[in-house]
N, C-alpha and C positions, 0 to 999 in steps of 0.2 A: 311590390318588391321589384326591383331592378337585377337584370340578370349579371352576372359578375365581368365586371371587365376582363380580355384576351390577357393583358401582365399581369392579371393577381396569380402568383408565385405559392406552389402548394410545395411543404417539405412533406417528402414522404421515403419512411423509413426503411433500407435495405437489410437483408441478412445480415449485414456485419452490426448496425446500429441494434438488431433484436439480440445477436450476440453477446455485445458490450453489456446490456441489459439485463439479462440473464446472468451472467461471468459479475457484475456488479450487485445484483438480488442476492447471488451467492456469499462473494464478501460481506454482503454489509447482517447476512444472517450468522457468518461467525465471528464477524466482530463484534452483534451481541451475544453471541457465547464467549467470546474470551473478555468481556466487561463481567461477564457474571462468574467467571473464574475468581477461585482464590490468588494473591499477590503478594510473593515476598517483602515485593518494595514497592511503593507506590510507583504508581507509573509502567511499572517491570509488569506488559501482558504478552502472552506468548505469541500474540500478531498472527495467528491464525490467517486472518485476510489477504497477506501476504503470498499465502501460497497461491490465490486465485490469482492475484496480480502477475506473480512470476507465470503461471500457466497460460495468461493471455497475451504475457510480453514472449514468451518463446512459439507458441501458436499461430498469434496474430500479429505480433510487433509492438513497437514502444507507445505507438497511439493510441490501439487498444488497452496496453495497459495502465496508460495515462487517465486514460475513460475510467476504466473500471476503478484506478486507486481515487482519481477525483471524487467520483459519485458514490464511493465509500465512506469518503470522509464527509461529505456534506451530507450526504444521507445519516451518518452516526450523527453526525451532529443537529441535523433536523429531531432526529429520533427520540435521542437523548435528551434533547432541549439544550444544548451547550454550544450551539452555534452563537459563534464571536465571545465565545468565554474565553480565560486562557486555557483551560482544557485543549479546546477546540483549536486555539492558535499553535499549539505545540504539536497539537496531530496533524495539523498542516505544513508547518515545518519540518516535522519528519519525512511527511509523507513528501516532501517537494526534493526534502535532502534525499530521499530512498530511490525517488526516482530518478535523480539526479545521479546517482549511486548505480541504479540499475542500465543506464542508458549506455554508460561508458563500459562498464563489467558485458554489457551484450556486446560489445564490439571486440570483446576480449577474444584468440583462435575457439575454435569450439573442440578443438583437441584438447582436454586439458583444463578446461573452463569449461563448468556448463550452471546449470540453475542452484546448484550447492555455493558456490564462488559468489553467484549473483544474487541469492540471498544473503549469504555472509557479507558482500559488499554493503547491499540494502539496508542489512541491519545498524552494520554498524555508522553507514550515512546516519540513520534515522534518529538515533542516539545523538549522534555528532549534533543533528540540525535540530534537536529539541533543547539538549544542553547550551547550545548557542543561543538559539533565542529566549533559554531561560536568563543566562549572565547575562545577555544583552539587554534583556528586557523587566523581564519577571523577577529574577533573584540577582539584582548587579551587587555579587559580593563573591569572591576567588572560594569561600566555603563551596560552593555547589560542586567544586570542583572532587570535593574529597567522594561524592558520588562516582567519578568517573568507573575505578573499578571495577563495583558492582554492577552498574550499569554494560561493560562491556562485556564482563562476564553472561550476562542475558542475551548480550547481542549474539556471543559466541552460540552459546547455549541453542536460542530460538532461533537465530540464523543457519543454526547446522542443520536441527530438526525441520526445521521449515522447506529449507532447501530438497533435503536427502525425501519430503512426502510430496514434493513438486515433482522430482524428477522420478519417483517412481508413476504419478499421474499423469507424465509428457509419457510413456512408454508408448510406443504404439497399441497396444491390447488394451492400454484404456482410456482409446480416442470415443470420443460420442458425437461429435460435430462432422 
């Protein structure tokens, strides 16, 4: 054996990478508990995961939280077995529309906005970018639209809930990191 050449290049991972890790092990264990929730409507899950992500985007910032919703969703979907299903395409699309959703809502004053706003934002992206790429793709027919309702009704709903157990977990008393 030959000793290793001076440029071979080692990634070696810092706190923040064990964090994202961690904050991401968390989501993708309550996004198999909200798959094993009961569902009014198909599709309609209380998004549980959601709340980790808003905790690492107002902790850590939008990259973190990028980390943590990415390796949520391809982790559910490794898990699941539905990666590249439409399942899988619509959870991706939410989650690109939520973040998309949450990046702009965090720029919002923080008098007045905080992680209730940026879920309720998040949510209803998320809706918005799964219904999109169902018309567009999956169901190209204006019926899907009569779903809008109920569907935003759940965004309202999960998005308040979500929010209002985020920002009680950003309190300071219940930092761990």
């Amino acid at each position: 054996m030959t000793a290793c050449s001076s440029d071979t290049r080692r990634l070696a991972p810092d706190d923040s990478d064990h964090r994202v890790a961690r904050l991401a092990a968390v989501a993708l264990v309550l996004a198999v508990l909200d798959a094993g929730l009961p569902s009014p409507l198909p599709g309609v899950k209380p998004g549980l995961a959601n709340i980790v992500t808003l905790i690492a985007l107002y902790r850590y910032g939008l990259g973190a939280a990028v980390w943590v919703s990415g390796l949520r969703i391809v982790g559910a979907g490794l898990l699941f077995g539905s990666l590249m299903t439409p399942g899988f395409l619509l959870s991706l699309a939410g989650g690109l529309a939520s973040l998309a959703g949450l990046a702009a809502a965090h720029r919002l004053p923080a008098r007045g906005f905080g992680p209730v706003t940026a879920s309720l934002v998040a949510a209803f992206c998320h809706i918005g970018g799964q219904l999109a790429l169902a018309r567009l793709i999956l169901i190209p027919s204006d019926g899907i639209l009569y779903f809008v309702p109920a569907f935003a009704l759940a965004a309202l709903v999960t998005g308040t809930v979500n929010g209002v157990l985020a920002a009680k977990l950003l309190e300071p008393d219940h930092e761990t990191d």
